[in-house]
N, C-alpha and C positions, 0 to 999 in steps of 0.2 A: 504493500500500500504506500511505502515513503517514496518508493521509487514509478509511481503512480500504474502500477496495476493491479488492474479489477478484474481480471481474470487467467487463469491458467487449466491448461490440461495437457498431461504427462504419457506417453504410451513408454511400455517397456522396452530395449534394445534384445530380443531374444536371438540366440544362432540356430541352425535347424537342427542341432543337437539335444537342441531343449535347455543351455547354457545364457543365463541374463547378466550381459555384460555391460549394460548402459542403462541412461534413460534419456526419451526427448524428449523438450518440456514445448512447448507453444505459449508466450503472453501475451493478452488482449488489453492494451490501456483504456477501455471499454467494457461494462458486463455482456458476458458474450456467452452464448451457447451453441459449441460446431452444429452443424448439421451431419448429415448420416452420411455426404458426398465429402464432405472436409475431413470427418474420420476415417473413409475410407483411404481415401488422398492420403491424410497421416500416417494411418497403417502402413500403406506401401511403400512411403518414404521411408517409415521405420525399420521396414526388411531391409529395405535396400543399402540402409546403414547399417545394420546389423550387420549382415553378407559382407559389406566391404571392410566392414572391423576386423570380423574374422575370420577373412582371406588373408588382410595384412596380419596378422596374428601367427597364421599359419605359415605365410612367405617368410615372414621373422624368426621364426621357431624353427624352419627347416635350415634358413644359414645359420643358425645359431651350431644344430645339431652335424651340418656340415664340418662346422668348424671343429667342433667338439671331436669327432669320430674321426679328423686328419689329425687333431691332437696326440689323441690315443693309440691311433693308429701308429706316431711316430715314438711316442712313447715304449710300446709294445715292440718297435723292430728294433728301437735302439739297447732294450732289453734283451733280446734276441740274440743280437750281434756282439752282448758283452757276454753272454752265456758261450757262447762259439767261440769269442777271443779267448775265455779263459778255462775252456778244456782242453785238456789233452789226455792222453792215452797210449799205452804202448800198443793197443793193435789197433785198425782199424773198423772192427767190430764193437771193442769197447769203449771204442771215441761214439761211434753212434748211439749206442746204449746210453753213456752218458749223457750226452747232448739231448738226447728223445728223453730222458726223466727228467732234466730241467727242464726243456720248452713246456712238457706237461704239467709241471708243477704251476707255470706263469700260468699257463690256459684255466686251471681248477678254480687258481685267484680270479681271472678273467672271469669266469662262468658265476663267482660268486657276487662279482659288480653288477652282473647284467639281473640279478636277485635283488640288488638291493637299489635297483634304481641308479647305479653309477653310485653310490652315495659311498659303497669302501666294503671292505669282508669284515666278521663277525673272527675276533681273534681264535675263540674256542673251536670255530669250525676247518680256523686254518690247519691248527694242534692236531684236531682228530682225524681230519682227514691224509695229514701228512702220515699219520702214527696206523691208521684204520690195515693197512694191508700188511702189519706185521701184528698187531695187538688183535684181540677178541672184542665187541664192544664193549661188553661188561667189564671188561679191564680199565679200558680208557675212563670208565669212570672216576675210578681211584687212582691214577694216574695223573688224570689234568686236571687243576684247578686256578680258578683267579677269575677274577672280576669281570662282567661284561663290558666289551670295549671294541668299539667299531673302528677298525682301522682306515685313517682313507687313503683312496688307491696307491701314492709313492708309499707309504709305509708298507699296505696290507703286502705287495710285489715284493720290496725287500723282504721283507720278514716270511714270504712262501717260503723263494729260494735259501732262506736261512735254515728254516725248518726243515728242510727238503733233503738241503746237506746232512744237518745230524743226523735226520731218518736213516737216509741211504748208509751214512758212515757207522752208524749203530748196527743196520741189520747186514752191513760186510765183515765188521771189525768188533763191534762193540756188545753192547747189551740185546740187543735184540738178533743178535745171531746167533743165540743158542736159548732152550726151553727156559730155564731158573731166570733168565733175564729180564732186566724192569728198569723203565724210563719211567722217571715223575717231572711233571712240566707244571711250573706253576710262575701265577705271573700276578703284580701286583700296580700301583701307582706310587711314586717314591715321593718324600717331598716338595720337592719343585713341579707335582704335575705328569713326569716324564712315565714311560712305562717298565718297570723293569722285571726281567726273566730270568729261570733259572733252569735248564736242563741237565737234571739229574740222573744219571747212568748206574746201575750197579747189578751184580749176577750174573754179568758176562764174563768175555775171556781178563785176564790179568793184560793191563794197561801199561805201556811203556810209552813218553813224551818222545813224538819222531824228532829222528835227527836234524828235518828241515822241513819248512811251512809246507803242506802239501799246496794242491790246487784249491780241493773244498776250502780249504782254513783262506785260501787267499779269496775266495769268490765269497764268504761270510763277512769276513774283514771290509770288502768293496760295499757290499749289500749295507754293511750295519755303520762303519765310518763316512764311505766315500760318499752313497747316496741320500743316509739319512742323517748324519752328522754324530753320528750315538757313538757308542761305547762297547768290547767284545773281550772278552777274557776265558782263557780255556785253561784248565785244571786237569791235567793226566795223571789221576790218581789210580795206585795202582787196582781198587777192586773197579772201577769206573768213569768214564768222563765227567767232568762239572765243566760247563760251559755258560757265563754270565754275562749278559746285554740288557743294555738301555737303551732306550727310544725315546731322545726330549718329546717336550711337550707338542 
């Protein structure tokens, strides 16, 4: 009324989706009542802005998702290609074994973003499923423990391949390469925030500290320093591995 009108009527911005994302408003600085030809008029203007909202909604959303999926996409090869730099192998057979259980470790993490929406992996399911193909489930229960904590995607990627390693190096070398053997994985939040882990080895063969860094220990060290800025400490103690990282905040 200060701004002198005396009349208004509003139709909703509806998509054919059934989704309301606006409203038009119409003011008359006169009491007015459309007619049933002006409402209809209205109406079809209101599709028709509706409809153009979101088309551009959708034009936006798909460079958005372009952009997004060349990200990832470069993310993933350059993951790829440091998994490949930092294998090696004395045969040919076991360089591709090698190589095929890392790329599949990235893929499992992959498979778990496209779950959560892009949004990161679920730390507990990284755990169980790196551990699932050597342990029983009912095992893994009393096994892993720690806090729900959603990785997002540069951590959850590091931290497969990190797990991935112990796995693999546990069920060739360690604990999980003979029956009595037991991995306990438990993980917490530390002071500052950060996350910190502890994998625990014990029941396997008797442990001696190799003479020089192998490959896994260099490709853990890349994953847990180089990519995520954290922290990695390995313990060769003789009934077990202890192996300790942190992940800042």
């Amino acid at each position: 009324r200060a701004c002198g009108i005396r009349a208004a009527q509003s139709t909703p911005l509806v998509t054919r989706s059934g989704e309301m994302i606006g409203m038009i408003t119409n003011h008359w600085r006169v009491p007015h009542q459309p007619g049933e030809r002006a409402l209809l008029m209205i109406d079809v203007l209101a599709r028709q802005a509706a409809d153009l909202i979101d088309r551009s909604r959708r034009e936006e959303r798909i460079v958005m998702l372009a952009r997004e999926a060349e990200h990832r996409a470069k993310n993933m090869l350059a993951a790829v290609q440091a998994v490949v730099r930092l294998t090696k192998a004395d045969t040919a057979e076991e360089l591709k074994k090698t190589i095929t259980g890392r790329v599949n470790a990235l893929s499992n993490v992959h498979r778990l973003f496209v779950k959560s929406n892009w949004a990161g992996a679920d730390l507990r399911t990284l755990v169980t499923e790196e551990l699932s193909p050597y342990r029983k489930p009912e095992d893994l229960q009393a096994d892993v423990s720690g806090p729900d904590i959603l990785l997002e995607p540069n951590a959850a990627q590091a931290m497969s391949m990190t797990l991935h390693e112990l796995a693999t190096n546990a069920a060739k070398y360690g604990a999980l390469s003979v029956a009595g053997g037991k991995v306990d994985v438990r993980w917490s939040r530390d002071a500052e925030g950060g996350l910190a882990m502890r994998w625990d080895e014990s029941g396997g063969p008797a442990v001696t500290a190799p003479s020089k860094r192998g490959v896994g220990t260099a490709v853990m060290d890349s994953m847990m320093r180089g990519q995520l800025g954290g922290a990695i400490r390995f313990d060769w103690r003789p009934h077990g591995l202890l192996c300790e990282f942190r992940v800042p905040v």
